[in-house]
N, C-alpha and C positions, 0 to 999 in steps of 0.2 A: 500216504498220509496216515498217520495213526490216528484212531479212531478218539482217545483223553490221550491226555497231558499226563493223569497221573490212572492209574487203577490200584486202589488198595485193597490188599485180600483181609479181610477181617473186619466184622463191624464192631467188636471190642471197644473199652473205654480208647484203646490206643489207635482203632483203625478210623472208628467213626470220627474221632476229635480230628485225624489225622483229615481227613474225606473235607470235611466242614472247612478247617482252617484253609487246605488249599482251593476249596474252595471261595469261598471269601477273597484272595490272593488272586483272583482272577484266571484260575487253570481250571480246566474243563476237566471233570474227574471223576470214578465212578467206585463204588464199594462194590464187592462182592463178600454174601454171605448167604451159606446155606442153613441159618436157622428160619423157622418161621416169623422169625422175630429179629429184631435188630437187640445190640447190646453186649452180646458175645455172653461168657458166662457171668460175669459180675454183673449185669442189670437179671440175669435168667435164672442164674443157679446158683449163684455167689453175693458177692458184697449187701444187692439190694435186701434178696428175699433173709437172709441172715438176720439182718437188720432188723428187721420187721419182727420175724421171731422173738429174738433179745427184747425189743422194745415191749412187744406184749408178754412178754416172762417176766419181765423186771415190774411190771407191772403190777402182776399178780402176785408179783412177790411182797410188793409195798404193801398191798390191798392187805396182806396175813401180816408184815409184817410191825408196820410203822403207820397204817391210818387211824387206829385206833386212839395212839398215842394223840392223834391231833384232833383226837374230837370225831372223829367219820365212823362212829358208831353201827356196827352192823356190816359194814362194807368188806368187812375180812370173808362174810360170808359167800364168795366167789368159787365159782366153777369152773375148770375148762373143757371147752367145744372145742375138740382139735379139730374137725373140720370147718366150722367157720372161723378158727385160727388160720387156715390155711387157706381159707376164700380170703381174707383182709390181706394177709404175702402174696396170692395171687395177684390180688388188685392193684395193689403196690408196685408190684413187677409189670402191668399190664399199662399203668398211667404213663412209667419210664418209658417202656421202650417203643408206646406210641408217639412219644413228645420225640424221640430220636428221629420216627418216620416226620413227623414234621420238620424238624431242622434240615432232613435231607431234601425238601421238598422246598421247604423257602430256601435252600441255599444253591436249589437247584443239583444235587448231589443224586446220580441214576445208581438205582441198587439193583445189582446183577445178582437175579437169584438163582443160588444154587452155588457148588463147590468148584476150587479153584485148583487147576490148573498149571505150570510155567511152562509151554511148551518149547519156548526161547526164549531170549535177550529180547524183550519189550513185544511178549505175546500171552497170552491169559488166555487157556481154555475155560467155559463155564458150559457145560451143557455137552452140547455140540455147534457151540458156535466159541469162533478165536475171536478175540479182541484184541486190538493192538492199541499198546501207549508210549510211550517215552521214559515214563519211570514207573515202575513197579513198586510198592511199599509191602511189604510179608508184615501182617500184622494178626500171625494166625493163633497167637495165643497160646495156653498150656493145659496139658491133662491131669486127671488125675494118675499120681507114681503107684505102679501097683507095688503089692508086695511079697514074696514069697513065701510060700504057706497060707496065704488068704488068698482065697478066691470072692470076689466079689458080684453080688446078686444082685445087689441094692433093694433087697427086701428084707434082710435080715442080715447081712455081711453088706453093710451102704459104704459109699463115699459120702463126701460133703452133697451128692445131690442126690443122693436117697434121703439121708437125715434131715433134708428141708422138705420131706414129703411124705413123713409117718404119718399112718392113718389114725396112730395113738399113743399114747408116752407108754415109754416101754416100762417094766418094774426094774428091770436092772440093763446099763446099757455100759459097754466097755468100750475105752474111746482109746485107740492105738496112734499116738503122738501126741504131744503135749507143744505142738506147735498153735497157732494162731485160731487154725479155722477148728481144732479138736479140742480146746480152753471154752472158744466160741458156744458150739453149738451142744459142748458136754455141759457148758452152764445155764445153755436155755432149758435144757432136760431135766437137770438137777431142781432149778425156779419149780418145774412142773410136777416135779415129785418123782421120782428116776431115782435110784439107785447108781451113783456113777463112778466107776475105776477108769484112771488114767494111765496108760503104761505108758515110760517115756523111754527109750533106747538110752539116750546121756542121762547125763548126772544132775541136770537141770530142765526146769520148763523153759521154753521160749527161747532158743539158743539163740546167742547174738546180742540178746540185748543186756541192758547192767545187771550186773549178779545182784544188788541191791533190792532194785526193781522185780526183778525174778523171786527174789526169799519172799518180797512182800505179798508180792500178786500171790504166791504155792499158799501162806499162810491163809489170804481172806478168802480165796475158794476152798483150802482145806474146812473155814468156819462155816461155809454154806453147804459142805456137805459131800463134796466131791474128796475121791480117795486119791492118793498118788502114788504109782511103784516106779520108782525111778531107776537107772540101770537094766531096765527088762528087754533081753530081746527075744519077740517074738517066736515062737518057730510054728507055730498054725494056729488055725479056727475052725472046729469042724463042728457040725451038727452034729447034737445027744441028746439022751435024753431029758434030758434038764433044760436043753436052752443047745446054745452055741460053746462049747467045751474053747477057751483061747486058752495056750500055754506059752510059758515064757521060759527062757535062762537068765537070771541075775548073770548079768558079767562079773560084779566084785568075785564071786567066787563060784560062776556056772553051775548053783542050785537049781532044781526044776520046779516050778508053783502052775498052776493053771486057774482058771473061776469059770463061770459058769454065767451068761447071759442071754437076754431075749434077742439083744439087739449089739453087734461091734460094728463101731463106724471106724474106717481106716482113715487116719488123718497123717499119715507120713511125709504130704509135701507133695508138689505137682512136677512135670517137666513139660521142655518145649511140647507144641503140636506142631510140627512138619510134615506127616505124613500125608502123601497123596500129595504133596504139591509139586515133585519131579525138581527137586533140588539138585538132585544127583545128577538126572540127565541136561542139565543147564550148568552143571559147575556148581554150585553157591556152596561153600566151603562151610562146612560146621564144626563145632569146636571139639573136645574132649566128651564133653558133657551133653551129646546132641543140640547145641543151640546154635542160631546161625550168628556167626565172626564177622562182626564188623568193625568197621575204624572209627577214630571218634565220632567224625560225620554219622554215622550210621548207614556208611555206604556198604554194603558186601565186596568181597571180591570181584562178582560180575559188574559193569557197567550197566548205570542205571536202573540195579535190584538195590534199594535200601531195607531195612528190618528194623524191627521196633517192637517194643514190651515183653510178654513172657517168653516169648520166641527168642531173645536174645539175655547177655549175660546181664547181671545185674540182681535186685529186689525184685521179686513178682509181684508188682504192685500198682492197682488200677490210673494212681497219679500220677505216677511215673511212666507208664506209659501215653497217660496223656498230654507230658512233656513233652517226649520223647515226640510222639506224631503230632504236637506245635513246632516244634523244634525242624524236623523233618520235609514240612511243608514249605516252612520258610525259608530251608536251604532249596529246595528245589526252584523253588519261584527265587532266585537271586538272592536272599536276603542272609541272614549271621544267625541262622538258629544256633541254642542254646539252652543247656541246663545243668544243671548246679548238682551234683550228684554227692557232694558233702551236705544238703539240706533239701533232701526227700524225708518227710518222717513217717514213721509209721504207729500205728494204731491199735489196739488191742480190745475190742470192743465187749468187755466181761464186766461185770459189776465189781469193784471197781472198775474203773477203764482205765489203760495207760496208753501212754505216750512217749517219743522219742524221736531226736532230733540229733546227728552230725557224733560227736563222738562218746564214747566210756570212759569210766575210770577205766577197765581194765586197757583198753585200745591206748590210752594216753601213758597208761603202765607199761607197757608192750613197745610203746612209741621211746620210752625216757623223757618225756613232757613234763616239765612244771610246770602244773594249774593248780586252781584253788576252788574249792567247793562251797557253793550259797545252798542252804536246803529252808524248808520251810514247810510246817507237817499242816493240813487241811485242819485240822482241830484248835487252830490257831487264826480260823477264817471264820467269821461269821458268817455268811453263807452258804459255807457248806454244812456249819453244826446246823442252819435251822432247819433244813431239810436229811435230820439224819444221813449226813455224808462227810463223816470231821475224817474218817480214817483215810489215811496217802500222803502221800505227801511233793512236793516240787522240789528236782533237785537240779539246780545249773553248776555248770562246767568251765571257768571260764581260766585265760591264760594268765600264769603267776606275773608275769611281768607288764603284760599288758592291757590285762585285763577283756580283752577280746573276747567274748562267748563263743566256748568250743562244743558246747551240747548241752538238751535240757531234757530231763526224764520227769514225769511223770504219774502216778498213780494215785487217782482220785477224781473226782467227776466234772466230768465236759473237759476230761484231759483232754480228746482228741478235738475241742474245739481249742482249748489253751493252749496246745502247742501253735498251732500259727503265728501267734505274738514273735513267739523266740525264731521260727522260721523268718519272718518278717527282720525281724534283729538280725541274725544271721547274714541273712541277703546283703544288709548294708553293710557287714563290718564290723554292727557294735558292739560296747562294751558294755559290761553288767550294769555300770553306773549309767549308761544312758537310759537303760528299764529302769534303773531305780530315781530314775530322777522324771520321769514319765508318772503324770497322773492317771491314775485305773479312777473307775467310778464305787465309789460305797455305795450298798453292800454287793459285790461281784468276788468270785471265786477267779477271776485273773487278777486281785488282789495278792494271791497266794506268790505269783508270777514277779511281783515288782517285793514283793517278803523276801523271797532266795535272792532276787538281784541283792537286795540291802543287805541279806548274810555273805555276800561275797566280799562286803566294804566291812562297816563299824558293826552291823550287826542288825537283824531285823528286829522291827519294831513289836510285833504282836507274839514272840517268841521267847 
């Protein structure tokens, strides 16, 4: 008799949702995680404590920049306490991942503490005690990708989870990728007063999403104060006297430059974490890229080993893998799990903030697609101008003939709550003229939302 139904390794946004859902479904089930804490690294070292930052940078930034403007006389006069900056992201992080231990607890979900194990086809070592279940879910999430020529201390050479844990704002801090999480937390530094250079390997920030979107977002963090060398590749970071000596080669033409900082955070991007789980000695087949290969189900190779979120191919993305382990539990328990993997969006949480849903111009260019473009710039919103936030702007994507919405970009504020509308859209099918025929409420910045719909037709109104 096996001991659960299901044992998930990872209490990640992807293990625990997974643990929760099958639970609920009526399977008897158990997480294992060896952190002291439930949430995996997005409630611990990632998404939450990030947040937190950003929210009190942006903050402070208003406080010098724009409260004055509205009469709050005196308030620019603001300080920062980085340590009880970093008590308020503790605390933050500390509310999450105890409400998790709750959900496991009303849902009846046992947390096997400590690291996992496969020692066969429907066996879990944790400790020194085997468990046996019936299905296995790998939901062990991703590391930091290290990089060569940097070696990382996380005191002075961080990843993302050193930089969520400086004792002080550095004066000058070099951020290596100009991806997601190095825009992020190079912009909570710069808010603080930082000195901040971005080196990016390509020829753009944010690779992947619309080159549009990309010039705009390089432009408004260039106005706040962050530098960008684009084309630079790396080749070390060492300790000098000045600071941490980082050198690069421009690819255009393999010139050599170097600068000199207190602080490099390496932000080049994460890969699977598998290790220690004995993949190897059970069979579970991984791809090219270390990730574990599954079929659409998210079955593996082995019977009854499934896999799910960073651990497999895809976006490295806390929602997605929360799909993903919805999706997974209700195929286990009998049911048609399912997800939509043309409308996952993701998020860019910088001041501006952007957003992004299903496709690009360039992807639609690449495809031979006619579509037609609705845009609609935030300075054209009441809402946004009274809270000094006119700059960004909404751009939808929708198909020449049929009008179907193929994707929705945008940059400008509470993008990452406005894109859900066009995800919402999406889900069903629709067409730009169903948003544009949809009443928004005045004054509301998803007004902007139902503006681009109208530029897809006759033309929007407040433009």
């Amino acid at each position: 008799m096996a001991d659960y139904d299901v044992i998930v390794i990872g209490a990640g946004p992807g293990g625990y949702v997974c643990a929760i859902r099958c639970a609920q479904l009526g399977l008897k089930v158990a997480c294992v995680e060896g952190r002291e804490t439930l949430g995996g690294t997005c409630l611990n070292i990632g998404c939450i404590p990030s947040k937190a930052l950003l929210h009190a940078s942006e903050l402070y930034h208003e406080a010098h920049e724009t409260f004055e403007k509205m009469g709050l006389v005196g308030a620019g006069a603001t300080s920062v306490d980085v340590p009880k900056m970093q008590a308020y992201k503790q605390s933050t992080v500390e509310s999450n991942t105890k409400g998790i231990e709750f959900l496991f607890k009303k849902n009846k979900v046992d947390w096997l503490k400590g690291w996992a194990g496969i020692t066969a086809p429907g066996e879990v070592k944790v400790g020194d005690a085997i468990h046996k279940a019936r299905n296995i879910v790998i939901a062990s999430g991703s590391e930091v990708t290290p990089l060569r020529g940097v070696t990382i201390d996380e005191k002075r050479i961080v990843s993302s989870t050193g930089a969520l844990e400086l004792p002080a704002v550095p004066k000058r801090l070099a951020v290596i990728g100009a991806g997601v999480i190095g825009l992020e937390l190079g912009s909570v530094y710069a808010r603080l007063g930082a000195e901040v250079t971005v080196l990016e390997f390509l020829d753009q920030i944010t690779p992947g999403m619309d080159l549009e979107i990309c010039k705009a977002l390089q432009k408004s963090l260039a106005r706040q104060g962050l530098k960008f060398v684009l084309g630079a590749a790396v080749q070390s970071a060492e300790p000098g006297k000045d600071g941490i000596r980082v050198t690069w080669k421009l690819r255009k033409d393999d010139s050599e430059a170097a600068l000199d900082a207190d602080i490099v955070l390496v932000a080049t991007g994460r890969r699977p974490y598998v290790e220690g789980l004995g993949l190897d000695a059970v069979g579970v087949a991984l791809t090219e890229r270390g990730q574990v290969k599954v079929d659409s189900h998210w079955k593996t190779n082995v019977p009854g080993i499934w896999a799910i979120g960073d651990a497999t191919p895809g976006p490295m993305l806390a929602h997605k893998a929360e799909d993903e382990g919805m999706a997974v539990a209700e195929t286990i328990a009998g049911q048609h799990g399912h997800v939509n993997y043309g409308v996952i969006p993701g998020v860019i949480y910088t001041s501006p903030e952007v957003a992004a849903v299903g496709e690009t111009e360039e992807s639609l260019k690449a495809q031979g697609r006619a579509y037609k473009v609705g845009k609609f710039p935030f300075m054209g919103n009441a809402r946004a101008k009274s809270y000094f936030m006119g700059d960004g702007f909404v751009k939808l994507l929708a198909d020449a003939a049929t009008d179907r919405i193929l994707g929705a970009h945008i940059i400008g504020p509470q993008a990452g709550e406005l894109i859900a509308e066009v995800c919402v859209a999406m889900e069903f099918g629709a067409a730009a003229e169903d948003i544009a025929r949809t009443c928004h409420a005045h004054p509301t910045c998803s007004e902007a939302i139902r503006e681009a719909a109208l530029a897809c037709g006759d033309g929007a109104i407040h433009a």
